[in-house]
N, C-alpha and C positions, 0 to 999 in steps of 0.2 A: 504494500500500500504506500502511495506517496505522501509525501511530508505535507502536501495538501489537503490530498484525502483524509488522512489523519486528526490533520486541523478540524476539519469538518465535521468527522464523524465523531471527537472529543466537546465539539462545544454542542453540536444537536445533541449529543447525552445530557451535557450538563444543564439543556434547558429544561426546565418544567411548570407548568402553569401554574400551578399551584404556590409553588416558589418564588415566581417571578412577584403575583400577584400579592402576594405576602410581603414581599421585601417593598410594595410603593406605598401597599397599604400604611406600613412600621415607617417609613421616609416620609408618608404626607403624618399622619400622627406626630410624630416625633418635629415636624418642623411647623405643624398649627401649633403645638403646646409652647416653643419658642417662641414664634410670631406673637403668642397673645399673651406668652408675658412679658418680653421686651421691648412691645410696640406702643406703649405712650411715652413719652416724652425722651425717646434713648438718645436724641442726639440732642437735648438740652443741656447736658452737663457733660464732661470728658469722663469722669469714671461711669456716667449711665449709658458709655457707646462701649467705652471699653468691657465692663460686664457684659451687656447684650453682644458683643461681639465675641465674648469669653465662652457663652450660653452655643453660641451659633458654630464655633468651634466645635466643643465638644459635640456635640448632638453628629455635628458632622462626622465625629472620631469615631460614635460609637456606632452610628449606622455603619459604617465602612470597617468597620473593625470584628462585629459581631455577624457581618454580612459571607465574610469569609474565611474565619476561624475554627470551624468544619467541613472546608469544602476537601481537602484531606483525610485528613485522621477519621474520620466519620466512613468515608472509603478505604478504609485502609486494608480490608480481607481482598474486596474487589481487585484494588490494583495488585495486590499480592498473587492473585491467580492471574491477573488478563497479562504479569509481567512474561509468563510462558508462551502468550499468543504474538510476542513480539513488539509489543506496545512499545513506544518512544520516550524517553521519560519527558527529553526537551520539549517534544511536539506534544505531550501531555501538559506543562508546565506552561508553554505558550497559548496554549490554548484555554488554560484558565486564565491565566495573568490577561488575557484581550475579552475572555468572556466579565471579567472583576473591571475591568475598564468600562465596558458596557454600561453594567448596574451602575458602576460608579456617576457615569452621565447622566443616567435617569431619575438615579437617590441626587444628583446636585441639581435636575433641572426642577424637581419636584421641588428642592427646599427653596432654592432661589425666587420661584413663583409662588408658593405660600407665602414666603416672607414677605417677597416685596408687593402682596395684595394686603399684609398685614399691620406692617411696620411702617411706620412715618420718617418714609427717607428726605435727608436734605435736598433739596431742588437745585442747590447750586455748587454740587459737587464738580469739580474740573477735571474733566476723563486725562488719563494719562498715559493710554493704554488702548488702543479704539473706543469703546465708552467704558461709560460706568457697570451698565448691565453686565456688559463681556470679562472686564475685571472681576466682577462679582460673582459671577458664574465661573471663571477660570478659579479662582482660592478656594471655592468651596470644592471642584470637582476634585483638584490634586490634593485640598484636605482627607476627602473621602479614598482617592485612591492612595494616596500613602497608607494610609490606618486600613485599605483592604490587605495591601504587602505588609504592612507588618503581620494582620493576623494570616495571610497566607505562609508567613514565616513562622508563626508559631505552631500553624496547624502543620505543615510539612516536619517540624521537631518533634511535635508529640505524638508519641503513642495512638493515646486512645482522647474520644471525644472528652472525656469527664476531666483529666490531664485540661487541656488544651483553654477549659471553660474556666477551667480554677488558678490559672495561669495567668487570663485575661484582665481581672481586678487588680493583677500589681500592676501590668502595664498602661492602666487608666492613672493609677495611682503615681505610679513613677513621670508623667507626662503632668500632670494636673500639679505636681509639686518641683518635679525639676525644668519644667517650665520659667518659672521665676513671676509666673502670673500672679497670685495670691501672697506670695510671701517671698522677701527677698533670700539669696542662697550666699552660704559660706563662700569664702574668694575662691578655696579650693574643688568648688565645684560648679564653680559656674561656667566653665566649657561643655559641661554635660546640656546646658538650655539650647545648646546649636545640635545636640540629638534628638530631640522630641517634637511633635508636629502640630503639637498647642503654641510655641512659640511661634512657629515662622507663618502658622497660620493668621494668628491674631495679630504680627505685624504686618503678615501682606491686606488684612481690611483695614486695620487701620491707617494705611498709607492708600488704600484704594479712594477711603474718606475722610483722610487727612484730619487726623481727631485732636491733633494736635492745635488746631484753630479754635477748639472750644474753650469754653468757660469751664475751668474749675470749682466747683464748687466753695472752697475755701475760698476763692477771690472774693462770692458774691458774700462770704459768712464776714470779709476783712471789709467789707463797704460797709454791711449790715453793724458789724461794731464800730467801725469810723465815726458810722452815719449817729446814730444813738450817743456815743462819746460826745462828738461837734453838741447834741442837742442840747446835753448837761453841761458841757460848756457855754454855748450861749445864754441859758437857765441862771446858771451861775454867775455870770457877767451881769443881766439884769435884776440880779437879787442883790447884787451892792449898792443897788441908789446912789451910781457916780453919774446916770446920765450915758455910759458909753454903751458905743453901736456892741452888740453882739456879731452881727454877722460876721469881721474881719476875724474873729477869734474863730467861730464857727468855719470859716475856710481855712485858716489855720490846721485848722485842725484835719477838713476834710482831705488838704493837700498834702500831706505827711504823708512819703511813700514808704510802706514796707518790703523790703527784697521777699517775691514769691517762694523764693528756697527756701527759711526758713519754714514755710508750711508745707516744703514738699513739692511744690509746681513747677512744674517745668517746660517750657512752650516749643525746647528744641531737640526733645529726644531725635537720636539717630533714627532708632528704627522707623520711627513713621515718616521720615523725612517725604514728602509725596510730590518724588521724582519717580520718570519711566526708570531712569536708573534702580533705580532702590527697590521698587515693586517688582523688577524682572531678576534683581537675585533675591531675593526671598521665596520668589515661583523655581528660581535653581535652584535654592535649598531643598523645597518640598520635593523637587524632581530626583535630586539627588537620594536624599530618604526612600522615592520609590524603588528605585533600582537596586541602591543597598538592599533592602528588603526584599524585593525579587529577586535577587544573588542567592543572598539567604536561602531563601524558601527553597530554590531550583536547588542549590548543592545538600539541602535538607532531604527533601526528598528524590533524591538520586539516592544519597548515605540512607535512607532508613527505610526505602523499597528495593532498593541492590538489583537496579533493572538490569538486565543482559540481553 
């Protein structure tokens, strides 16, 4: 049989209706329950983009992650007989890796259209990239197809399905913390945030919508105490019965600049710098992690089906 035919007759196995139907049903699910809880005001404040965009990661991670984390190990008696019939293991390995590409565009085109029937995007986002939609749909797709290679690399390692499923929790768990999303890391691990696919995804959206142009919230909490301060000072000035104006005290006071660093703000992070430059190696990161991961998987299972 030719390396075509093969192809062929490897991915008509692996379709199944039942299957397919399942995995859009668990993608529109999974990305209405996002959509409707990070769609009021997410682009009002820099940490309410960065969260909903933290939410839209993940979700992306674990559809693509849990989509193909048994497409192996779950076969694994099957390929162990069909290895006698002369089966390919490459043209077997190719042939999922392009069928996982597949799902992967239909779990990203699903979430991209839920979301953005859900969510209140900014109107004057400047594309950098053909538009904004295509950027938006590109981060999420290679979101999802990274985390299918990775679980295509664990399922190719493990044994057996139950292996491969109790496995899966550390590597949400090691991506959700060595990310540097939620909690900053020791200096001696912070090369490990350029492995995981929570980071590069959440800087390619947030350079796609440049989140870095928002309002901090601490900005509007340092006006909110300015503003209050200036009052009880002008209060103060006309409780002395000298006669003087309050207002010049009250600007005074409003004009007094605090350096944002001290609360934490910062308007020039690299990563979202939103250049074509900067958005197309963060789309080389994530492409880079597929391949690793596809490496992975194919020398996985090659080593633990011993095709001949």
């Amino acid at each position: 049989m030719s390396f075509v035919s093969q192809l062929r007759s490897i991915a008509q196995e692996s379709y199944n209706k039942r299957n397919e139907l399942s995995m859009l049903v668990t993608a529109l699910v999974i990305s209405a329950l996002a959509g409707f809880v990070i769609h009021y005001q997410m682009f009002g404040y820099y940490e309410n983009a960065k969260i909903g965009f933290f939410i839209l990661v993940c979700c992306a991670m674990w559809m693509g992650l849990f989509d193909s984390i048994l497409c192996i190990c779950d076969k694994r008696d099957v390929l162990e007989r069909d290895k006698f019939s002369g089966l390919n293991p490459l043209v077997y390995m190719t042939a999922t890796i392009l069928f996982q590409a597949f799902h992967a565009l239909l779990q990203a085109a699903v979430m991209c259209v839920v979301t953005g029937l859900l969510v209140e995007w900014p109107s004057d986002t400047t594309a950098l990239v053909g538009t904004v939609a295509f950027e938006y749909f590109t981060t999420i797709f290679l979101v999802t197809f990274a985390s299918q290679m990775l679980g295509l690399a664990v399922s190719a390692l493990m044994r057996t399905s139950e292996k491969a499923l109790t496995f899966a929790p550390f590597l949400l768990i090691y991506e959700l913390i060595m990310s540097e999303t939620l909690f900053g890391l020791p200096s001696f691990l912070e090369p490990l945030r350029d492995t995981t696919i929570v980071r590069w995804g959440l800087n390619s959206l947030g350079t796609v919508f440049s989140i870095d142009k928002l309002t901090w919230k601490a900005e509007d909490k340092i006006q909110e105490i300015m503003g209050s301060l200036a009052q009880q000072v002008g209060d103060w000035v006309s409780g002395l019965g000298l006669g003087l104006d309050p207002a010049p005290f009250e600007q005074a006071v409003m004009g007094y600049t605090i350096d944002p660093s001290v609360m934490g703000i910062d308007h020039n992070l690299a990563e979202y710098v939103a250049t074509p430059a900067n958005l197309q190696s963060m789309w080389t990161a994530l492409m880079v992690l597929c391949l690793v991961c596809a490496a992975v998987a194919v020398l996985g299972f090659v080593r633990r089906i011993d095709m001949r």
